[in-house]
C-alpha positions as CSV (number, residue, x, y, z in Angstrom):
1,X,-40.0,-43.9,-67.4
2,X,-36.1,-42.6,-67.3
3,X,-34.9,-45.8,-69.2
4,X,-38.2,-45.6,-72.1
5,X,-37.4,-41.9,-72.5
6,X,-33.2,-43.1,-73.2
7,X,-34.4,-45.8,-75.2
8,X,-37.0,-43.3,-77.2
9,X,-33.9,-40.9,-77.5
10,X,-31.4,-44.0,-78.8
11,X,-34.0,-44.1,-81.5
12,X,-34.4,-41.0,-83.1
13,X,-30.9,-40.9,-83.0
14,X,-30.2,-44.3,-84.9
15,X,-32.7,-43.3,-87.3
16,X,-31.6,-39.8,-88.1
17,X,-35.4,-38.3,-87.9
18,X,-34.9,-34.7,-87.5
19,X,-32.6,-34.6,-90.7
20,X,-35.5,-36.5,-92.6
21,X,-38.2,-33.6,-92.4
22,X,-39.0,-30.3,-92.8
23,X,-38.5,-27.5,-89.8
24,X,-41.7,-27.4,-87.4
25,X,-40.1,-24.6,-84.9
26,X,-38.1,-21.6,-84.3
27,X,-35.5,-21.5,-81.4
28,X,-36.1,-17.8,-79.7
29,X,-34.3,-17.8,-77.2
30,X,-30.9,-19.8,-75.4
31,X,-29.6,-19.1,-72.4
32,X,-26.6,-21.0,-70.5
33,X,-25.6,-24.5,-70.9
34,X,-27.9,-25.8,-74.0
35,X,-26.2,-28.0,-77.2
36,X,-28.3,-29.2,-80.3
37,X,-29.7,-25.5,-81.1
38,X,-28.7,-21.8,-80.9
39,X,-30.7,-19.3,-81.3
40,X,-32.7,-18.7,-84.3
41,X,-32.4,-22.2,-85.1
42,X,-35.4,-23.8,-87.3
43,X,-35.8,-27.4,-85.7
44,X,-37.5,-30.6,-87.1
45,X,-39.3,-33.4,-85.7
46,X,-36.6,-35.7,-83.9
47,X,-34.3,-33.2,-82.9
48,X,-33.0,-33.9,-79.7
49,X,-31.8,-30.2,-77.3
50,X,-29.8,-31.3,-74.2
51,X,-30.0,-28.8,-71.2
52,X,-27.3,-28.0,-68.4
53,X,-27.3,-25.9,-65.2
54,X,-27.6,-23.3,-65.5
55,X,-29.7,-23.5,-69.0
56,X,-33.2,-22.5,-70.8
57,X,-34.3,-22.6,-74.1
58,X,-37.5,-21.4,-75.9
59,X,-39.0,-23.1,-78.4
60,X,-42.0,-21.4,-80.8
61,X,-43.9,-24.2,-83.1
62,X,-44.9,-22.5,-86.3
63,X,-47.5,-24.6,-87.2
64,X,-49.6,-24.8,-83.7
65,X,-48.2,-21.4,-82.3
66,X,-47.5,-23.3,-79.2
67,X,-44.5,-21.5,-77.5
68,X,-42.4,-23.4,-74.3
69,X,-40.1,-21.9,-72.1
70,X,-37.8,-25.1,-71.3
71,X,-35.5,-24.6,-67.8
72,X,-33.1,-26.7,-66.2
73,X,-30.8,-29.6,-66.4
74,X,-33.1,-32.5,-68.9
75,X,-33.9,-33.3,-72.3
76,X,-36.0,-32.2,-75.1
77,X,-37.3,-34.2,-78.2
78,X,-38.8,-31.7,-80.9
79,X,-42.0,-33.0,-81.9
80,X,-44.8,-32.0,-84.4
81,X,-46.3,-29.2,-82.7
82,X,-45.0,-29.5,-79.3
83,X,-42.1,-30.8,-77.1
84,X,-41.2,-34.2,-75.4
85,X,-39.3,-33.0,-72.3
86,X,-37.5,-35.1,-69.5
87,X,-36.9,-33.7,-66.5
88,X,-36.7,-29.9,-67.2
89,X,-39.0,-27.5,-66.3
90,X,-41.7,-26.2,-68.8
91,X,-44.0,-23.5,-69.0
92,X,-46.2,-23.2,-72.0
93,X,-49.0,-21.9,-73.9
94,X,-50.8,-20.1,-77.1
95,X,-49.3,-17.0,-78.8
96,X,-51.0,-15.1,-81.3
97,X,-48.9,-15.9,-84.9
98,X,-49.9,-16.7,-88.6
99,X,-49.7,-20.5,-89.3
100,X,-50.2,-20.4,-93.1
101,X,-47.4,-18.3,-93.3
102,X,-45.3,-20.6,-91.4
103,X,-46.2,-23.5,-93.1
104,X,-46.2,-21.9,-96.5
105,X,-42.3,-20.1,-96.1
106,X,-41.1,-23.7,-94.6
107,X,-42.0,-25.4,-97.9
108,X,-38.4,-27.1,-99.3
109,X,-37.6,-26.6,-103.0
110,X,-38.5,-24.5,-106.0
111,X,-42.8,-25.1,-105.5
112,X,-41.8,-22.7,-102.5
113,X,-40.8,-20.2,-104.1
114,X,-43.4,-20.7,-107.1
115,X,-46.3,-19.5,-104.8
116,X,-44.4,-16.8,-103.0
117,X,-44.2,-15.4,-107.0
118,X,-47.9,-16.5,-107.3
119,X,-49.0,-14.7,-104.5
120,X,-46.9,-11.6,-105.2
121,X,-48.9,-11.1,-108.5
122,X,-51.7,-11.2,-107.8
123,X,-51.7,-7.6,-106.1
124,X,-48.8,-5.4,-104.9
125,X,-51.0,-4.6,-102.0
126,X,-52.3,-8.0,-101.2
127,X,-50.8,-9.2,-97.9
128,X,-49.5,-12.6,-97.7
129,X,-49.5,-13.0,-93.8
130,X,-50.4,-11.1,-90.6
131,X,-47.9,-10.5,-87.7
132,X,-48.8,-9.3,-84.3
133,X,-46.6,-7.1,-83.1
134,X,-45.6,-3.7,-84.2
135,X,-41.8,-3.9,-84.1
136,X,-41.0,-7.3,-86.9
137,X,-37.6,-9.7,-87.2
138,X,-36.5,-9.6,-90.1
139,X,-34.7,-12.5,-92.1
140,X,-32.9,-12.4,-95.2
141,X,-30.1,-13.9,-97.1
142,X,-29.7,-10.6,-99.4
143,X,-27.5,-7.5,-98.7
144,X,-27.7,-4.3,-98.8
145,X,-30.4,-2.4,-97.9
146,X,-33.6,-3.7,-96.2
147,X,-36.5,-1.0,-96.9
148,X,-39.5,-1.5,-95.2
149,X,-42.7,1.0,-96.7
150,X,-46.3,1.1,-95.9
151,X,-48.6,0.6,-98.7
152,X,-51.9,1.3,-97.8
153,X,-51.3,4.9,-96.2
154,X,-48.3,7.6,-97.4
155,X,-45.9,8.8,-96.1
156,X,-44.0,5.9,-93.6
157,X,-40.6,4.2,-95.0
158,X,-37.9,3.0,-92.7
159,X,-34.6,2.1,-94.5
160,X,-31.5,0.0,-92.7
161,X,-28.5,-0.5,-94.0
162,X,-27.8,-4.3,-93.1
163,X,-24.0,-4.3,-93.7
164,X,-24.0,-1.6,-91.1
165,X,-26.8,-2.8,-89.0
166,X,-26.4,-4.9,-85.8
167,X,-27.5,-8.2,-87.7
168,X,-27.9,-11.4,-85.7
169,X,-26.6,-14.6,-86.8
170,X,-26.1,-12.8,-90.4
171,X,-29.7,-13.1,-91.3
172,X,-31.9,-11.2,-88.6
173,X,-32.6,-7.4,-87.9
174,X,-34.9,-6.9,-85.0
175,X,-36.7,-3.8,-85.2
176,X,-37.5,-3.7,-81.6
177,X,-34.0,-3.6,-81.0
178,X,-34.0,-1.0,-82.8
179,X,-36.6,1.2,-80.8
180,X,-38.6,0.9,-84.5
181,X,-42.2,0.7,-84.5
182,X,-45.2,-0.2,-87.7
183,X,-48.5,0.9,-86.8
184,X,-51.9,-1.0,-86.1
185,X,-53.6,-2.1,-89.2
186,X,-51.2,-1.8,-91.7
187,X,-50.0,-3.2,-95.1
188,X,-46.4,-3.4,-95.3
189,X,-43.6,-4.2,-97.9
190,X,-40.3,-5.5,-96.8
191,X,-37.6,-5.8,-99.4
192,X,-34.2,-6.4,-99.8
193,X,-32.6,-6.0,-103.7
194,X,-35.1,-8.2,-105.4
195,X,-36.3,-10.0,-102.6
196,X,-40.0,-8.8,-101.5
197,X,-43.3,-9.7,-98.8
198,X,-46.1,-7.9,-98.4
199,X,-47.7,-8.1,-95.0
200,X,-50.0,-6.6,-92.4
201,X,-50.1,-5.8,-89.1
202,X,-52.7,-7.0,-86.8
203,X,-55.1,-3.9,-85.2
204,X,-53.9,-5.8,-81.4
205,X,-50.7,-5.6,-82.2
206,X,-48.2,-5.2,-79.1
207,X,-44.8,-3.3,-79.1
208,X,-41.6,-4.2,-78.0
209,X,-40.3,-8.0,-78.5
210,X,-42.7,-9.8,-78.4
211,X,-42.8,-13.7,-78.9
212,X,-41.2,-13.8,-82.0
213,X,-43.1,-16.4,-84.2
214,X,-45.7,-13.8,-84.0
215,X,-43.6,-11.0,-85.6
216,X,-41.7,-12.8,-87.8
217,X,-41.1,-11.4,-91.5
218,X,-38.7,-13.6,-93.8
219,X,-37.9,-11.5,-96.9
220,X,-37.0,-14.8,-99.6
């Protein structure tokens, strides 16, 4: 089994799979001796994550909402909607998330971004996906100022000056780490410049940080 799983890693190697497709997962967490992801990495089939002692990783697929928590010294293999791992330690299982909105915000190229638009217009209020818990992530490639209002009830608006903002890896702002939280059964805009998503928050909805697939909100 050791010397099929070195031969099955030789070949996604030689053939340069990961690079080939499109992101399946979210990397959510690292922790000690880990190369081939950091956190808040989007990974694609192929991609091979080498663990060391002490090291952990956790790996969210956006498609199946199958989250692992990956210890110890081994070797994962990124697959389609869940890992290939030698030797470490996995504990896995279900979490609540929205795979449409996954698979739609992972599309490459400018048909991407054509139904975003298409979506948009049809109605300001008109939420494209559902997160389930009450504090989002937030990613973004814009500056300044990310606004986040509710739409369907006055009166709730939370402004954060990214430039000033703890923002991780340049492109994520945690509202949990924040202490910051939406409330059950909302409709939502998040918005940075010209940059805008409508979404709504499921009536379950948990606080604190919860698994982040499930609370992820890219504003593209």
């Amino acid at each position: 089994m050791k010397t099929m799983f070195a031969a099955l890693v030789a070949m996604v190697g030689f053939t340069g799979l990961a690079a080939a497709q499109a992101p399946v997962a979210v990397v959510e967490d690292v922790q000690g001796k880990v190369s081939g992801a950091e956190f808040m990495d989007y990974v694609a089939p192929g991609k091979v994550i080498k663990l060391g002692q002490p090291g952990s990783i956790v790996l969210s697929y956006m498609k199946s909402c199958w989250r692992e928590v990956i210890t110890g010294v081994g070797t994962v293999i990124v697959g389609a909607e869940e890992s290939m791992v030698h030797l470490s330690e996995v504990k896995a299982g279900k979490v609540k998330c929205d795979s449409s909105h996954s698979l739609l915000d992972r599309e490459v190229g400018e048909s991407a971004a054509t139904v975003v638009r298409s979506l948009a217009s049809k109605g300001a209020m008109s939420p494209q996906f559902t997160i389930y818990g009450l504090s989002p992530i937030f990613e973004t490639s814009g500056r300044g100022k990310l606004v986040v209002e509710r739409l369907d009830l006055k009166g709730e608006r939370h402004d954060v000056d990214l430039a000033a903002a703890s923002v991780a890896r340049a492109r994520f702002y945690d509202f949990a780490k924040a202490g910051t939280t939406l409330q059950p059964g909302g409709i939502y805009a998040a918005s940075v410049g010209a940059r805008r998503t409508v979404f709504s928050v499921d009536q379950g909805a948990e606080p604190g940080s919860t698994p982040i697939i499930g609370r992820l909100v890219r504003v593209e």
